[in-house]
C-alpha positions, -999 to +999 in steps of 0.1 A: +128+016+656+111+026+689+077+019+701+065+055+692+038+083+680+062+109+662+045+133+646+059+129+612+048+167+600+072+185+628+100+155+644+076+160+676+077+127+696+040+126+713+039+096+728+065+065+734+061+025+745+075-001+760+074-033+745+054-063+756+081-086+778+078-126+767+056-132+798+031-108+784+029-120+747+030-160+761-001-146+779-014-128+748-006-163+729-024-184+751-054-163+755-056-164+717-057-202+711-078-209+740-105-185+726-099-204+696-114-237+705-148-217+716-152-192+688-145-213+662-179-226+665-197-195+669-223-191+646-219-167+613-248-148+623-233-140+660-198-133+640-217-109+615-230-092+644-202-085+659-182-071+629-208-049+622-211-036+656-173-028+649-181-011+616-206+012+634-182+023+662-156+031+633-180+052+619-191+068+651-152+072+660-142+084+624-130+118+632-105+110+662-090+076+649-084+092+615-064+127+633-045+098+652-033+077+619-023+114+602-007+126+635+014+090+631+021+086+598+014+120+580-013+112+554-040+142+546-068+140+574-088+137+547-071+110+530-070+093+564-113+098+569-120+076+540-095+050+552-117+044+579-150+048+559-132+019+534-126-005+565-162+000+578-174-013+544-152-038+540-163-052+574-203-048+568-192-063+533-177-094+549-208-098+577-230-100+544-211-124+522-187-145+545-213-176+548-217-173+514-181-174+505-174-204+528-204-225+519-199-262+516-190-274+483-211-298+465-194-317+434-221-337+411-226-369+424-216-386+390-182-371+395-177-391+429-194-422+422-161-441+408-147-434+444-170-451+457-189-423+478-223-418+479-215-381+487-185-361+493-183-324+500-156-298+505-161-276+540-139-247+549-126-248+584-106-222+603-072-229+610-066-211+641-041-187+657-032-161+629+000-135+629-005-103+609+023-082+607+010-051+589+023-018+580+023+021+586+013+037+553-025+027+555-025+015+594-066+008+594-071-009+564-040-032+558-055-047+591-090-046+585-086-066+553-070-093+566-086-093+602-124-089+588-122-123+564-102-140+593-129-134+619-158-139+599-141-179+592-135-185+628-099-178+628-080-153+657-057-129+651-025-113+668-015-082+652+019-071+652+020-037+639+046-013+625+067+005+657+055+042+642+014+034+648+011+023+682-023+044+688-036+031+654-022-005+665-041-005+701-072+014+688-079-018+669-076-039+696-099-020+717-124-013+686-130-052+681-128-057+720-158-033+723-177-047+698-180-079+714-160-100+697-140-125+727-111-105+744-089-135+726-098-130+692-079-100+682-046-092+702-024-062+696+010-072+705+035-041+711+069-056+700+098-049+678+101-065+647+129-089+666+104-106+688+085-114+657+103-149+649+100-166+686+058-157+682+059-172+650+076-198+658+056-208+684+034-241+678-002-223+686+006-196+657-003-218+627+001-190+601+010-155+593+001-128+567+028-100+560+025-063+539+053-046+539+087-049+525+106-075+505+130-082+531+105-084+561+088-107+533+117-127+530+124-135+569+090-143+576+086-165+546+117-184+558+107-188+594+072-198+584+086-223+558+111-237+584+078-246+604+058-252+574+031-231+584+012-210+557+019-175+548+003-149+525+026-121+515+020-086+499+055-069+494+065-038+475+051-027+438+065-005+412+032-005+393+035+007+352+010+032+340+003+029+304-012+054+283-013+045+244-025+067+218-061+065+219-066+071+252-081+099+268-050+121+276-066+148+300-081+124+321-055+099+319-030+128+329-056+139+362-062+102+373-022+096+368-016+125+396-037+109+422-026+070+411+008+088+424+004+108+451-020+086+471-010+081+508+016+107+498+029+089+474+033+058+501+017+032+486+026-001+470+001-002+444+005+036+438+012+040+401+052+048+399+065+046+363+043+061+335+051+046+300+037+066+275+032+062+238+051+083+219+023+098+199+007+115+231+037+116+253+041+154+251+009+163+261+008+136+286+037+150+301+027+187+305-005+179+317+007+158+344+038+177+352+014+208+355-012+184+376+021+174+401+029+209+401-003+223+413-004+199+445-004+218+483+021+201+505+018+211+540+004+203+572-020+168+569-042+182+597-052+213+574-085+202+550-066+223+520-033+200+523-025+176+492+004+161+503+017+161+540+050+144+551+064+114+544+062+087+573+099+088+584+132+112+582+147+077+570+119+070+546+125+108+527+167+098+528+160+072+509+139+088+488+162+114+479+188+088+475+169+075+444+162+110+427+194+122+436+212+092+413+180+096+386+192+134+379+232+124+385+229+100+355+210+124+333+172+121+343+153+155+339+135+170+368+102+184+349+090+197+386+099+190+423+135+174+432+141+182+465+125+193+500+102+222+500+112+255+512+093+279+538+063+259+550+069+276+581+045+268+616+071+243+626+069+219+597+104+233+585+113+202+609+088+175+593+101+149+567+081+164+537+097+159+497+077+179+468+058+163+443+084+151+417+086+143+378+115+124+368+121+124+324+151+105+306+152+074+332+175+048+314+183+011+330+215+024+343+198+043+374+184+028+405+151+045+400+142+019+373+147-009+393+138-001+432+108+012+444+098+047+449+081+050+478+071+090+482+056+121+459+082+109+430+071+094+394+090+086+365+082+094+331+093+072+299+083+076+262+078+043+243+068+038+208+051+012+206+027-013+222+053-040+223+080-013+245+050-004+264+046-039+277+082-050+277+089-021+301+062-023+321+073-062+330+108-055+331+107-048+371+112-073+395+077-069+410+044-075+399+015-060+419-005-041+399-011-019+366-028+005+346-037+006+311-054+037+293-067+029+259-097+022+242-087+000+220-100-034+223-074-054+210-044-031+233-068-040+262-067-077+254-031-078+246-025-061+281-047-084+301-028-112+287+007-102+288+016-075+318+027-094+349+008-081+377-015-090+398-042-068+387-048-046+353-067-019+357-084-003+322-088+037+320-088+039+356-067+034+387-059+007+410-079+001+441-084-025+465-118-035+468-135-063+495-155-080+464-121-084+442-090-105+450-058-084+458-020-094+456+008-098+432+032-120+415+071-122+414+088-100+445+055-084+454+047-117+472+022-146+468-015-154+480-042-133+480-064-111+503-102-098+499-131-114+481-136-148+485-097-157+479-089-136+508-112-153+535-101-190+520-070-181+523-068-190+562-088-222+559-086-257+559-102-267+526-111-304+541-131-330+519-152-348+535-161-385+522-193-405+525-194-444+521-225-465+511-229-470+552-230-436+556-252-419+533-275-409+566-246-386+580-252-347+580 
């Protein structure tokens, strides 16, 4: 894929570059791990201080940087105005709490003694020069959340974002740059996803964090593991969404419409397959086929627009690919199916798909297995708690899920036994800076936000006290 803005709403390339030459990212490099050795001893407060001068500038920019991310990638302007609002938060959140989180550790003396110690503590260091090699569907946040923690412990980053958000990708750059943070700590590097190996490869680079695909996953994971260096993955969901017989069906059904549609649909913790109990499945069903049904696709820049385009022509292919086989092997399209008709103003050329209720999925269909990743759910009738959960974990990912019941003991059994990351009760997922995010199985390993997230990219180092030395700081 090129370095490129194309406007994902019309096929209009606005604006193309070239990518960084292996002079310019060795320069890029060493600038990094020099600033390292200074600013890993900068005080928290001076860090806080900084990260919140970036969250004010976000705020004051809100406007222009979110037009930018929906002219690259096609989410709702709105949509893309509360992205930024979420990474200002998440920054002022970290400034608060990030000397908290990173404390030393104190075990009880007694606990120690047999060692021989007359203390010992744990301290969390930073470990240095940090890759990130984000992705396109929320280009502000994915970054924010790993770049806020990683600053606020002392780390650097180099960011190596997706080829479609180069404005987003250099805008971040320049937003930590003015905010005073040291022109080394946060790098964008403009390269293509093949350059990505020699920089992680390279000695100063002492870990990465990936989000984005399983197979991008999967190369980065081996090249890190080659070097043994430390990696934090977030790859692809195909979150359940379970609504059992006392829950509330009206709202379950509104909340299920925008757990799907979110980032137009774009999303790896989006909900994508909605197992529902026999007992209210049919009015589960018309109320959220009626709810998909209702949605205004058209152009993101317009306040009124639901759902805009999805990122890439490739992206709706394969999209299409997946209902395509769904409704060839006998899956019922209760709404949507196919590209919408006479948008007109030019957008008859973007890559938009309508909303899209898929009923009658069986194993044999590709649908059921591989992720969805557009305006496209799928609908399957259980009937029982015991289906509900054995279909829910019969995926090969496990990011997240949702639960609707309010039933105690289903709530329980739920928290216990779905294989996800996260289980959300009678409500939607959500990434949040005070709550650990990431998954299990193929949606990768490690975890981001909270106090999980920061740790993450630290060197947990114990540090041992003899009799002699009981005087030390």
């Amino acid at each position: 894929m090129p370095i490129a803005t194309v406007n994902p709403a019309n096929g209009e390339l606005i604006r193309s570059f070239d990518a960084l030459g292996e002079e310019e990212t060795e320069r890029r490099i060493t600038a990094a791990a020099e600033t390292f050795r200074q600013y890993r001893t900068t005080p928290f407060e001076q860090r806080a201080a900084w990260l919140n001068r970036a969250a004010d500038l976000l705020d004051e920019d809100r406007d222009t940087i979110a037009r930018t991310m929906t002219v690259e990638m096609g989410k709702p302007v709105t949509a893309a105005r509360a992205e930024a609002a979420k990474c200002a938060k998440a920054m002022r959140w970290y400034a608060a709490h990030a000397e908290g989180l990173l404390a030393d550790e104190h075990p009880d003396p007694a606990d120690v003694r047999d060692s021989g110690a007359s203390r010992a503590l744990v301290r969390y260091r930073p470990l240095g020069v940090v890759l990130a090699v984000m992705p396109w569907n929320f280009p502000l946040w994915q970054v924010v959340r790993f770049a806020a923690p990683a600053l606020m412990a002392g780390n650097v980053g180099l960011l190596k974002h997706a080829s479609n958000v180069p404005q987003t990708a250099l805008y971040l750059e320049d937003l930590f740059h003015r905010a005073g943070f040291p022109a080394g700590c946060f790098r964008t590097l403009l390269i293509g996803s093949g350059a990505v190996e020699a920089v992680l490869r390279d000695p100063r680079v002492v870990a990465a964090t990936l989000t984005g695909s399983e197979p991008a996953g999967r190369a980065v994971a081996a090249t890190a593991g080659d070097d043994v260096k430390k990696t934090v993955l977030e790859l692809g969901g195909s979150d359940p969404y379970l609504v059992l017989p006392s829950a509330d069906v009206e709202k379950a059904a509104a909340t299920a419409v925008t757990a799907r549609v979110q980032n137009n649909g774009q999303s790896c913790i989006a909900a994508k397959r909605f197992i529902v109990h026999a007992d209210v499945y049919d009015a589960f069903a018309e109320r959220f086929t009626a709810g998909m049904r209702a949605l205004t696709v058209g152009d993101p820049l317009e306040e009124g627009t639901d759902i805009g385009p999805l990122s890439t022509e490739q992206g709706r292919t394969d999209l299409e690919e997946l209902v395509d086989d769904a409704v060839e092997r006998g899956a019922e399209a209760l709404c949507g199916g196919r590209r919408p008709d006479k948008l007109g103003g030019g957008l008859e050329n973007g890559w938009f798909y309508e909303p899209t209720v898929l009923a009658s999925i069986t194993t044999a269909m590709r649908i059921h297995r591989e992720e969805t990743f557009g305006p496209v759910a799928t609908l399957y009738r259980v009937a029982d708690l015991d289906e509900a959960v054995h279909l829910a974990n019969d995926t090969p990912f496990g990011l997240s899920s949702n639960v609707w019941t309010r039933d105690p003991g289903e709530q329980e059994r739920c928290a216990r036994d779905l294989e996800a990351g996260g289980v959300f009760f009678n409500g939607m997922t959500a990434s949040h800076p005070a709550l650990p995010f990431g998954g299990i199985k193929r949606s990768g390993y490690g975890r981001e936000l909270a106090g999980h997230g920061i740790r993450e990219f630290c060197n947990a180092t114990t540090l041992w006290y003899g009799p002699e030395a009981s005087g030390a700081s």
